[in-house]
N, CA, C and O atoms as CSV, one atom per row, in Angstrom:
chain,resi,resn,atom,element,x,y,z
A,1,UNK,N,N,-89.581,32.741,-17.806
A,1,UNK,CA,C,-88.265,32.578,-17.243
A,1,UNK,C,C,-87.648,33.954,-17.108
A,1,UNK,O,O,-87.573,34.819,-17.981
A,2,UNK,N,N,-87.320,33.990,-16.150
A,2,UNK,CA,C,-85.783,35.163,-15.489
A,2,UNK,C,C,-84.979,35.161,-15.380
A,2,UNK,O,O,-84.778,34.203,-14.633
A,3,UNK,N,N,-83.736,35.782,-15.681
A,3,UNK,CA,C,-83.079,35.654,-15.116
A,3,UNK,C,C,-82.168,36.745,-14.662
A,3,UNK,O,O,-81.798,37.705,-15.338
A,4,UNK,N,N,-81.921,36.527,-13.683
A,4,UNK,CA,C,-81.624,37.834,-12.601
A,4,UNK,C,C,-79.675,37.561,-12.332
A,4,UNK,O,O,-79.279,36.878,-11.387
A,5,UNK,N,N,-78.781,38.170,-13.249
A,5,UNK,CA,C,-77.636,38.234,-13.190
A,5,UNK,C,C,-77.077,39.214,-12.141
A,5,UNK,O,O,-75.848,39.238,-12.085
A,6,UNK,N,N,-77.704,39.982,-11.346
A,6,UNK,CA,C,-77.351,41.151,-10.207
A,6,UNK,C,C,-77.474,40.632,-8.665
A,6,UNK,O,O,-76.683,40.807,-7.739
A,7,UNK,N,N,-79.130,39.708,-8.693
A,7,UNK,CA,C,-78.876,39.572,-7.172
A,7,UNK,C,C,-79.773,40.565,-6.671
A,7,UNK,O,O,-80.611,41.131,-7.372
A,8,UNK,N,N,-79.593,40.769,-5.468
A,8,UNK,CA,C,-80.437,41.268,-4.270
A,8,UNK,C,C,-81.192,42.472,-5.046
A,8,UNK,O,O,-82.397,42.534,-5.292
A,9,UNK,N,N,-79.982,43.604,-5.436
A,9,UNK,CA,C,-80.708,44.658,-6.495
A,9,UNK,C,C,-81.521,44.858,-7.171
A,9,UNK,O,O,-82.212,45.877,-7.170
A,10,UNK,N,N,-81.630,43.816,-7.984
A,10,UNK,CA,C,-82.479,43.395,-9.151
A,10,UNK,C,C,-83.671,42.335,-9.019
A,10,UNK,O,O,-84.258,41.971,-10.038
A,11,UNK,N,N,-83.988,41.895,-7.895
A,11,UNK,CA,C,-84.538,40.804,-7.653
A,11,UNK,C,C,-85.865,40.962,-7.994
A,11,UNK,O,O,-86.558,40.210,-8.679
A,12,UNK,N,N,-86.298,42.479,-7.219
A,12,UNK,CA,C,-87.848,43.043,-6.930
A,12,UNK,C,C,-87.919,43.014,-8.541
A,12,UNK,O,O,-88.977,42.517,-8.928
A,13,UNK,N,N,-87.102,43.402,-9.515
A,13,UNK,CA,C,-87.458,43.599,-11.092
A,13,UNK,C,C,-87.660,42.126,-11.703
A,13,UNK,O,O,-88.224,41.966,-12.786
A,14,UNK,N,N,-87.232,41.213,-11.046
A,14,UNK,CA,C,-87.370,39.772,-11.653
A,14,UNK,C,C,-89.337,39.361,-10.978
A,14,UNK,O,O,-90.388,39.141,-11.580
A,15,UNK,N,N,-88.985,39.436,-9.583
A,15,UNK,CA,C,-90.494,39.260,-9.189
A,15,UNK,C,C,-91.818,39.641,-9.954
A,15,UNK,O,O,-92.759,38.937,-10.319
A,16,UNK,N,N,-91.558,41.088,-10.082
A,16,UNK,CA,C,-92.460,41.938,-10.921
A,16,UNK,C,C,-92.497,42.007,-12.529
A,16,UNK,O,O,-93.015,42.889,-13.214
A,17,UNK,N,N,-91.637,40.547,-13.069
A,17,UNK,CA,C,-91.778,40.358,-14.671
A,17,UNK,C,C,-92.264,38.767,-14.359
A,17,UNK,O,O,-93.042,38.249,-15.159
A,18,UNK,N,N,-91.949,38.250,-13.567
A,18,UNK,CA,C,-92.063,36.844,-13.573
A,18,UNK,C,C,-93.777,36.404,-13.255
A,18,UNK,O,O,-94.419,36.962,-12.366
A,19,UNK,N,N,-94.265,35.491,-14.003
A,19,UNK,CA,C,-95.894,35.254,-14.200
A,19,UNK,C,C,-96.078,33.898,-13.418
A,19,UNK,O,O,-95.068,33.527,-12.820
A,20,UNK,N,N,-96.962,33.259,-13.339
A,20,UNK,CA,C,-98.019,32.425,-12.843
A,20,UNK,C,C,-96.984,30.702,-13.861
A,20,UNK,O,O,-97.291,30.379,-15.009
A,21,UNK,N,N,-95.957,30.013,-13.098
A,21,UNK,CA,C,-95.731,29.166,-13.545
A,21,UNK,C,C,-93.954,29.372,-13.680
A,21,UNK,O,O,-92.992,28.606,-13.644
A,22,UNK,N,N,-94.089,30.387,-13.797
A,22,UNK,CA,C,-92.768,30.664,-14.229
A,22,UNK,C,C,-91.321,30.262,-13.154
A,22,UNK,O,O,-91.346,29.511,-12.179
A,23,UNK,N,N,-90.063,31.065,-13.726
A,23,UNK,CA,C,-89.133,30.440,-13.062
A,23,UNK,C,C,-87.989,31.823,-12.936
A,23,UNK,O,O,-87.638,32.468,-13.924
A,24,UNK,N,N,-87.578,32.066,-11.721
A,24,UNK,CA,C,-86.405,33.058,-12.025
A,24,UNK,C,C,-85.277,32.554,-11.501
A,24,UNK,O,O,-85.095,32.020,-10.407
A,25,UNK,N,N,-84.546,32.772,-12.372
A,25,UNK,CA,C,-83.092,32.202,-11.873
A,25,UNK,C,C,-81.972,33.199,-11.631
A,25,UNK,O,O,-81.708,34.145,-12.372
A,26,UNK,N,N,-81.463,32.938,-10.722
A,26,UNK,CA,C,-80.381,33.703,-9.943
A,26,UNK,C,C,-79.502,33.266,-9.934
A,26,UNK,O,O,-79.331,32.388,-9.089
A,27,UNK,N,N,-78.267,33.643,-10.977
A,27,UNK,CA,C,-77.380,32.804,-11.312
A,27,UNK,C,C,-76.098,34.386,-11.108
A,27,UNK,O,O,-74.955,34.075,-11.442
A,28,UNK,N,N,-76.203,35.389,-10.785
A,28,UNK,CA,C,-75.545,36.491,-9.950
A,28,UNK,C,C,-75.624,36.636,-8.919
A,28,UNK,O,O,-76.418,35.866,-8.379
A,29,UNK,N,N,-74.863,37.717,-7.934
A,29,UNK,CA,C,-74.821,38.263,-6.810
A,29,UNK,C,C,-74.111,39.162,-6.571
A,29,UNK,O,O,-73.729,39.217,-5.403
A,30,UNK,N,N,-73.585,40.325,-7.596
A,30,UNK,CA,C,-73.151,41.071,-7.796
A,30,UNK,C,C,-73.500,42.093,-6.226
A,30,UNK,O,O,-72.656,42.413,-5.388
A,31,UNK,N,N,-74.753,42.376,-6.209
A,31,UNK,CA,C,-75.094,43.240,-5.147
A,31,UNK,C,C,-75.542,42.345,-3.779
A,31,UNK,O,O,-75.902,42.769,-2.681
A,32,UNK,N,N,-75.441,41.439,-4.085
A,32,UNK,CA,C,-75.568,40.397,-2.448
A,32,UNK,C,C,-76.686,38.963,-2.840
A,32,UNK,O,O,-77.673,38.964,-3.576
A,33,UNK,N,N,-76.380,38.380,-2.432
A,33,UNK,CA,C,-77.590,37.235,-2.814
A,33,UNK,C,C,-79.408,37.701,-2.412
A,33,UNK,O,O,-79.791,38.167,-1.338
A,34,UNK,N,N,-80.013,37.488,-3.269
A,34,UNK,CA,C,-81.805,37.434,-3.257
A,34,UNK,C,C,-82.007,36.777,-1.840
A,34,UNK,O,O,-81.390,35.801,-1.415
A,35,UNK,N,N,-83.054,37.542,-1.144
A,35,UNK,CA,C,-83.895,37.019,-0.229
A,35,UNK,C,C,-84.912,37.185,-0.177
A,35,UNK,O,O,-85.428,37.974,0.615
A,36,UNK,N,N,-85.386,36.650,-0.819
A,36,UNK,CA,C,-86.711,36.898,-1.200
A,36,UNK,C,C,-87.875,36.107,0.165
A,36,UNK,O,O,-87.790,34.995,0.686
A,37,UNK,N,N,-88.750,37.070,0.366
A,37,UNK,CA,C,-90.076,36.762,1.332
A,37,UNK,C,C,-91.063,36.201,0.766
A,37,UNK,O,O,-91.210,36.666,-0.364
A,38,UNK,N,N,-92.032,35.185,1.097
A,38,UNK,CA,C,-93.174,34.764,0.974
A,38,UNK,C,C,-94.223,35.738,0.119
A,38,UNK,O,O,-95.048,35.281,-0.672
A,39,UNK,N,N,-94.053,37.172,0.411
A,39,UNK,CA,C,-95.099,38.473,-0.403
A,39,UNK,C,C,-94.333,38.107,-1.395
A,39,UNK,O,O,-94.908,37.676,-2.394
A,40,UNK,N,N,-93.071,38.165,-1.393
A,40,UNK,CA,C,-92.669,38.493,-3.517
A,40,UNK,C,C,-93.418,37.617,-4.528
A,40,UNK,O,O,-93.649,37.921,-5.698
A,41,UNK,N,N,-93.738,36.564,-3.947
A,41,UNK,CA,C,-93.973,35.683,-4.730
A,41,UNK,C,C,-95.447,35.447,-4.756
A,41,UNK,O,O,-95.761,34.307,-4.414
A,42,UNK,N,N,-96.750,36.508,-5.185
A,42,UNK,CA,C,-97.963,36.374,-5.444
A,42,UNK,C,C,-98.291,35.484,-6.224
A,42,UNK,O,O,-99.331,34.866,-5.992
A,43,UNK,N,N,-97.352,35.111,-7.576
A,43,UNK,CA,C,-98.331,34.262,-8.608
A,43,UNK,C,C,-97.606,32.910,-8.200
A,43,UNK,O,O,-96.490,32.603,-7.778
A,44,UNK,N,N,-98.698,32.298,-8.505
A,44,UNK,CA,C,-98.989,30.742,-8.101
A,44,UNK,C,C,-97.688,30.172,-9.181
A,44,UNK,O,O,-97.331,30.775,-10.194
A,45,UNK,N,N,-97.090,28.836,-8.664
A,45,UNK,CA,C,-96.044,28.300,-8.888
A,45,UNK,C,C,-95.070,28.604,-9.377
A,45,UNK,O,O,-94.643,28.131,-10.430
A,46,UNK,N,N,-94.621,29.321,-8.805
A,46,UNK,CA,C,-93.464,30.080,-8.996
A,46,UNK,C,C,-92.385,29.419,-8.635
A,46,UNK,O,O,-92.582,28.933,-7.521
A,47,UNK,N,N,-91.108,29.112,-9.132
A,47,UNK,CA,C,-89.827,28.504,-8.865
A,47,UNK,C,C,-88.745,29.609,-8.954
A,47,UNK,O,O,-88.671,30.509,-9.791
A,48,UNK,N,N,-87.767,29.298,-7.712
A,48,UNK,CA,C,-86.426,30.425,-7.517
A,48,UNK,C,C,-85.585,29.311,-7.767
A,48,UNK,O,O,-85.725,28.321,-7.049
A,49,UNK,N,N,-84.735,29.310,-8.666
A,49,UNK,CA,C,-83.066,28.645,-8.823
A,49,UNK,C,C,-82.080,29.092,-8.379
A,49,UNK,O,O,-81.921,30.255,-8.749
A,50,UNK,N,N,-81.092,28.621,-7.562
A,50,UNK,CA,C,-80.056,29.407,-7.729
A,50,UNK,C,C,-78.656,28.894,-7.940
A,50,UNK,O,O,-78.569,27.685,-8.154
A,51,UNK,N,N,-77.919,29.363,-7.925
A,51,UNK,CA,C,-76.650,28.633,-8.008
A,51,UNK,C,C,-75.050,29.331,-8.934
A,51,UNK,O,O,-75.179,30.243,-9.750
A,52,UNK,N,N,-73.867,28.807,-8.661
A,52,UNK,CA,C,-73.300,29.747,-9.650
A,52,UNK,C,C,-72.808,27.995,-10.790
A,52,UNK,O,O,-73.327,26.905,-11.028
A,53,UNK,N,N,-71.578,28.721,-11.135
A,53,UNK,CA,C,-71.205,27.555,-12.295
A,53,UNK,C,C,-70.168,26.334,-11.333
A,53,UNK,O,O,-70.079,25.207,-11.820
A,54,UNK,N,N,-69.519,26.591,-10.164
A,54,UNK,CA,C,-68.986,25.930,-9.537
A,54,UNK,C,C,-70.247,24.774,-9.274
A,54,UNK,O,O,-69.975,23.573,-9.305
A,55,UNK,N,N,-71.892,25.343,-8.968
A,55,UNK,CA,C,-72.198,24.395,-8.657
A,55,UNK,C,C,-72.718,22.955,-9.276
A,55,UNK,O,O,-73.220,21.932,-8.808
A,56,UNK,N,N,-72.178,23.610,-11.082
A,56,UNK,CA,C,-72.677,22.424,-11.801
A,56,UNK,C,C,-71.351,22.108,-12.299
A,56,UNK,O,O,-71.462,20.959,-12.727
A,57,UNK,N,N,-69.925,22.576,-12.513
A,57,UNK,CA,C,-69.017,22.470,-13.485
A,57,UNK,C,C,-68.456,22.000,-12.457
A,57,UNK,O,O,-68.061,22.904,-11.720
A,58,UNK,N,N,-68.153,20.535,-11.919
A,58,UNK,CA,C,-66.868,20.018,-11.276
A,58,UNK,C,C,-66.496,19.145,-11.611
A,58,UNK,O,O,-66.888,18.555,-12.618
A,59,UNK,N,N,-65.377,18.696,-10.657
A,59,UNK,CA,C,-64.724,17.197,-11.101
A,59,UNK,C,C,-64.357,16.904,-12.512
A,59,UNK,O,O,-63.604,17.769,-12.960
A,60,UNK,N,N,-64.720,15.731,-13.557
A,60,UNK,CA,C,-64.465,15.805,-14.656
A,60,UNK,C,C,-64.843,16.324,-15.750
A,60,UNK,O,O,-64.368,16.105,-16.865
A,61,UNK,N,N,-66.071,17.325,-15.351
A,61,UNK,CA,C,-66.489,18.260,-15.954
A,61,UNK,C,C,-65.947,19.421,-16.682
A,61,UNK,O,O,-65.886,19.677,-17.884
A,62,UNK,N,N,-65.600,20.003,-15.707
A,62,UNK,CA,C,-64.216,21.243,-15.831
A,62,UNK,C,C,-63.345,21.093,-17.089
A,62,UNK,O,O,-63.224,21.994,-17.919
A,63,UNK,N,N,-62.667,19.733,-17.186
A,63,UNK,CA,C,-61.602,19.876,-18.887
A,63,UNK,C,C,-62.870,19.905,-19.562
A,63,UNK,O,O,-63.166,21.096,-19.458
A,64,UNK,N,N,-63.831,19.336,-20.204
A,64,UNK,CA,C,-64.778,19.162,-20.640
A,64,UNK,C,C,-65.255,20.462,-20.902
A,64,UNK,O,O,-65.069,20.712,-22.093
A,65,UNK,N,N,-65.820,21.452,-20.270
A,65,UNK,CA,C,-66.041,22.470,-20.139
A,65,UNK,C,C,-65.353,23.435,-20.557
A,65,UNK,O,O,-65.822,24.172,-21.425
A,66,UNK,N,N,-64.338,23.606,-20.136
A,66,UNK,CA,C,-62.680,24.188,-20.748
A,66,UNK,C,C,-62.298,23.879,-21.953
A,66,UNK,O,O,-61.687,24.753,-22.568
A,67,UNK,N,N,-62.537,22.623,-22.593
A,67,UNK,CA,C,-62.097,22.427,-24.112
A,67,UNK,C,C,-63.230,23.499,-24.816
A,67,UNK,O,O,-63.047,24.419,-25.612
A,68,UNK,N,N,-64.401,23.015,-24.219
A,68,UNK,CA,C,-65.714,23.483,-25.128
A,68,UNK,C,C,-65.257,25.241,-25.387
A,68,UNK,O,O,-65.044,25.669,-26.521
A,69,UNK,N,N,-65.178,25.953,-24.376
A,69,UNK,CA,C,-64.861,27.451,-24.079
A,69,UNK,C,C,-63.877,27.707,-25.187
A,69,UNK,O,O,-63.996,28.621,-26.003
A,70,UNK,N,N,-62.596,26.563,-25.147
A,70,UNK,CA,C,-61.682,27.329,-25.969
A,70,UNK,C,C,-61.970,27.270,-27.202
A,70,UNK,O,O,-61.903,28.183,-28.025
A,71,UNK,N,N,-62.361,25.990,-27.384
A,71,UNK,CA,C,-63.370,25.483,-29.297
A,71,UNK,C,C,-64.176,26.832,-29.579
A,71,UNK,O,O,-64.103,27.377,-30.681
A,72,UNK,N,N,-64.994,27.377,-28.475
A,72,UNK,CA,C,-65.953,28.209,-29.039
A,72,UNK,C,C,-64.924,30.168,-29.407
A,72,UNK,O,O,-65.131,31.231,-29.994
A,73,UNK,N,N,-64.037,29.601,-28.699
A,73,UNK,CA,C,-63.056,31.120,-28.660
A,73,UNK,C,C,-62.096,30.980,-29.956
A,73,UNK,O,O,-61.892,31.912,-30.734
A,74,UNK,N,N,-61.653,29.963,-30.055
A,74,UNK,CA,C,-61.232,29.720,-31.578
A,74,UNK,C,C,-61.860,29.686,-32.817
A,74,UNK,O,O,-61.132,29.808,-33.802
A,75,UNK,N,N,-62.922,29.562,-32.961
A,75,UNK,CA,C,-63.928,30.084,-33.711
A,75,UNK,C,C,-64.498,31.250,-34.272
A,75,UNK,O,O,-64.992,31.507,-35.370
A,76,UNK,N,N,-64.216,32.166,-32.780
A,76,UNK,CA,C,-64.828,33.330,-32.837
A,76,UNK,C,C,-65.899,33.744,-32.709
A,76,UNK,O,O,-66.210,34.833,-33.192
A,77,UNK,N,N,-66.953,32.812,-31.865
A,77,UNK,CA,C,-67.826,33.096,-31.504
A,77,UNK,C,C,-68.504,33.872,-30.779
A,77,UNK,O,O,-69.687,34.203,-30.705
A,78,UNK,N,N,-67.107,34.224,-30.003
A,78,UNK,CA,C,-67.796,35.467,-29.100
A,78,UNK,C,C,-66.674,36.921,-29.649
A,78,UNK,O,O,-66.608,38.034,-29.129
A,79,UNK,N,N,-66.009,36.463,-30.684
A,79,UNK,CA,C,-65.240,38.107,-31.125
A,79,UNK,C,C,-66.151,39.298,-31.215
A,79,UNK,O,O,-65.712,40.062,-32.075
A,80,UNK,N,N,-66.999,39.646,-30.784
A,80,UNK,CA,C,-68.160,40.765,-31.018
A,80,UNK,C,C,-68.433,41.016,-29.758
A,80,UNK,O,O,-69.340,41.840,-29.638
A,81,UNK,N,N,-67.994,40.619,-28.771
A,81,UNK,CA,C,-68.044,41.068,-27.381
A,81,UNK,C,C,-67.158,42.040,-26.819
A,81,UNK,O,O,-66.066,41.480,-26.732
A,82,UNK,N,N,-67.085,43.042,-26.456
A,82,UNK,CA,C,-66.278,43.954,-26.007
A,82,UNK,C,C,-65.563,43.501,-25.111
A,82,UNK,O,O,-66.003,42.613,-24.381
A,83,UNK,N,N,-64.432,43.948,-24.971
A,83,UNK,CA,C,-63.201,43.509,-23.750
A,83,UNK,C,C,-62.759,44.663,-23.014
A,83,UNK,O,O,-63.067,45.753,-23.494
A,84,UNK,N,N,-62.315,44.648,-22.296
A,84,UNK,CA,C,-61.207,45.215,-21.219
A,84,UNK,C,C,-60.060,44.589,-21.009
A,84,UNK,O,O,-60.009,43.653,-20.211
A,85,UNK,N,N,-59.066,44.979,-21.636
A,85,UNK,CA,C,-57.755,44.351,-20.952
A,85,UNK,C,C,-57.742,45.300,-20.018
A,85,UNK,O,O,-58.398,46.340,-19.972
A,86,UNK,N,N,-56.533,44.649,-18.880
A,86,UNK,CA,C,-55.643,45.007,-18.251
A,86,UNK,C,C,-54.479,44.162,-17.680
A,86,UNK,O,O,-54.681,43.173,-16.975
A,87,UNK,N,N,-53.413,44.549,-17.978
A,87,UNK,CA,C,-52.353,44.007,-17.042
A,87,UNK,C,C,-52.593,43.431,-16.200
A,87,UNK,O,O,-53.545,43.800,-15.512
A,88,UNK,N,N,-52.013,42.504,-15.916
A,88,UNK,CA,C,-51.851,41.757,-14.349
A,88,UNK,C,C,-51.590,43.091,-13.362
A,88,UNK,O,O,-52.362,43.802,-12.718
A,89,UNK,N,N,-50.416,43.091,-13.513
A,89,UNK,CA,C,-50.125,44.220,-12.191
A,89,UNK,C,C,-50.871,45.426,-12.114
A,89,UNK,O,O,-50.758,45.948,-11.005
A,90,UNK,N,N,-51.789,46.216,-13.119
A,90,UNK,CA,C,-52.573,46.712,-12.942
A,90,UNK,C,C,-54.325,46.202,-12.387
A,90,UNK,O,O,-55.500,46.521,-12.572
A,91,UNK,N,N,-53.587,45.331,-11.704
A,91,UNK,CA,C,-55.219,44.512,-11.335
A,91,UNK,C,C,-55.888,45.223,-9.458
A,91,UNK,O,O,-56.915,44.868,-8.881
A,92,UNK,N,N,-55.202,45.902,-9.141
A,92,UNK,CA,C,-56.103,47.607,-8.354
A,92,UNK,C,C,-56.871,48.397,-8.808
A,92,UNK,O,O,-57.664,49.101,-8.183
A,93,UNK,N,N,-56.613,48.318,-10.480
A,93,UNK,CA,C,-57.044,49.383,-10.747
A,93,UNK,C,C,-58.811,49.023,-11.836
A,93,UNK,O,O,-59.840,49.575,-12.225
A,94,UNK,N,N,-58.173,47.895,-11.846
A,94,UNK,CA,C,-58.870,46.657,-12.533
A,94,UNK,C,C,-60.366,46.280,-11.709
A,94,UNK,O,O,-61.460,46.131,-12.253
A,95,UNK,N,N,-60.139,46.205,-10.631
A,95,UNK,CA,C,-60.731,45.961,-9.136
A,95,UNK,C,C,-61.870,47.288,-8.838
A,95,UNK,O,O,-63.098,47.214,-8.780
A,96,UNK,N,N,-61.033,48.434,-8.685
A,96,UNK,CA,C,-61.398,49.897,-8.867
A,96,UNK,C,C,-62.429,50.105,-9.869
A,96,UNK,O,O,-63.581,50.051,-9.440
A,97,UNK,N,N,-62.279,50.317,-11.038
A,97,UNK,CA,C,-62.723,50.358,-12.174
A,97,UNK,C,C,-64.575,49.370,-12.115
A,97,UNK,O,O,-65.706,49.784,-12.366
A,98,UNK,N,N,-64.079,48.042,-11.682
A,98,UNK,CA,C,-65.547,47.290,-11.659
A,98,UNK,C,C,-66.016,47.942,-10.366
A,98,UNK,O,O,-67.191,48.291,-10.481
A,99,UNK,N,N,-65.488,48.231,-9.151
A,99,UNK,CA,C,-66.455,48.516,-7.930
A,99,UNK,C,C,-66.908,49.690,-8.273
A,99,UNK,O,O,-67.710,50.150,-7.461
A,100,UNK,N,N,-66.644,50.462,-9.353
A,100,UNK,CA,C,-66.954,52.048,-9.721
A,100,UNK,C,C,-68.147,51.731,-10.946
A,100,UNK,O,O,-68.925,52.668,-11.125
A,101,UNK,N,N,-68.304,50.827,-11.577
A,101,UNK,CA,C,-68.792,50.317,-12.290
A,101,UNK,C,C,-68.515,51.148,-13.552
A,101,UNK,O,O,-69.418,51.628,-14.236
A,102,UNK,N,N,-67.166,51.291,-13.822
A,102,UNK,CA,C,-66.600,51.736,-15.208
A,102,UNK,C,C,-66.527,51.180,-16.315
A,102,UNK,O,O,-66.313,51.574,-17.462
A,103,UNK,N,N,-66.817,49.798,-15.642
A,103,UNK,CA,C,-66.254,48.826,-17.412
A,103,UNK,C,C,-67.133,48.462,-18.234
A,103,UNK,O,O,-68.225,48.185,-17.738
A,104,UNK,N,N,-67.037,48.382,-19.190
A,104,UNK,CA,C,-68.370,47.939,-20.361
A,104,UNK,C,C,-68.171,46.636,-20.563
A,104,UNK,O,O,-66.954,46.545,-20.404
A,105,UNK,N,N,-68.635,45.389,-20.849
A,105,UNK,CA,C,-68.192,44.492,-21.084
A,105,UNK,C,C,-67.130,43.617,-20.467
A,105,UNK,O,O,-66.748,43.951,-19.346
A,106,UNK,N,N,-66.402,42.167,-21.222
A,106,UNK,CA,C,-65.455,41.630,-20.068
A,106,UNK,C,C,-64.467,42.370,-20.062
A,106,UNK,O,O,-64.045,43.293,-20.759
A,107,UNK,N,N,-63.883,41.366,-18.401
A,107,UNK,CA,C,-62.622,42.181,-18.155
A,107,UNK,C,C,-61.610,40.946,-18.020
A,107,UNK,O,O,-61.602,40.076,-17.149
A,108,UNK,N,N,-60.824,41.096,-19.037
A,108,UNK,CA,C,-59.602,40.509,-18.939
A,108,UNK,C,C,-58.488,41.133,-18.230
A,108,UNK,O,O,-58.151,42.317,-18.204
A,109,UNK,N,N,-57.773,39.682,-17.424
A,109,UNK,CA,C,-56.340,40.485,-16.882
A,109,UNK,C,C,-55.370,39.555,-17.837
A,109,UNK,O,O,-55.713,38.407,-18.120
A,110,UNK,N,N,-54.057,40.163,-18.347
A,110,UNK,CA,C,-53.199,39.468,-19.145
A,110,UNK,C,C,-51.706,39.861,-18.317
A,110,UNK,O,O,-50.970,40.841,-18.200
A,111,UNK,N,N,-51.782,38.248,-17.767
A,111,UNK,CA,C,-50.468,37.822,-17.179
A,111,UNK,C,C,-49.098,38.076,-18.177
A,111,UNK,O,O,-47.977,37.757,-17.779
């Protein structure tokens, strides 16, 4: 299994780890969606996934989903993850910053 969080960029690096059975999933597109040709794919049964979270999280899913996120944030399960705040109204610079690829970790904006 792969999985390829970048997209078009990164794709040739998913092809060239992915083996005979395997599966890469493309669940980014940071640098443009994968198009992958008939050559990328030498080893035999190979599967491409793709999709983002809209395409599984809808309808009554979403609160469901949303409780789970906040349960797991109240916990602290992910306190060991680095952040970025920024302001709302600093959200140009916010914008800036990711197309420059400055930020380490998430980026929060706080309304």
């Amino acid at each position: 299994m792969v999985y390829d969080l970048v997209g078009e960029a990164t794709f040739g690096v998913a092809v060239a780890a992915i083996r005979a059975g395997g599966t890469i999933a493309t669940i980014g597109a940071a640098s443009g969606q994968p198009r992958p040709r008939s050559s990328d794919l030498i080893q035999p049964r190979v599967a491409i996934r793709g999709g983002g979270m809209p395409q599984f999280v809808q309808g009554p899913t979403v609160a469901v989903a949303t409780s789970e996120l906040w349960d797991v944030i109240r916990r602290g399960v992910l306190a060991d993850l680095e952040a970025v705040r920024y302001p709302f109204a600093d959200i140009a610079r916010a914008h800036a910053d990711m197309a420059n690829r400055r930020l380490e970790g998430l980026t929060i904006l706080i309304a």
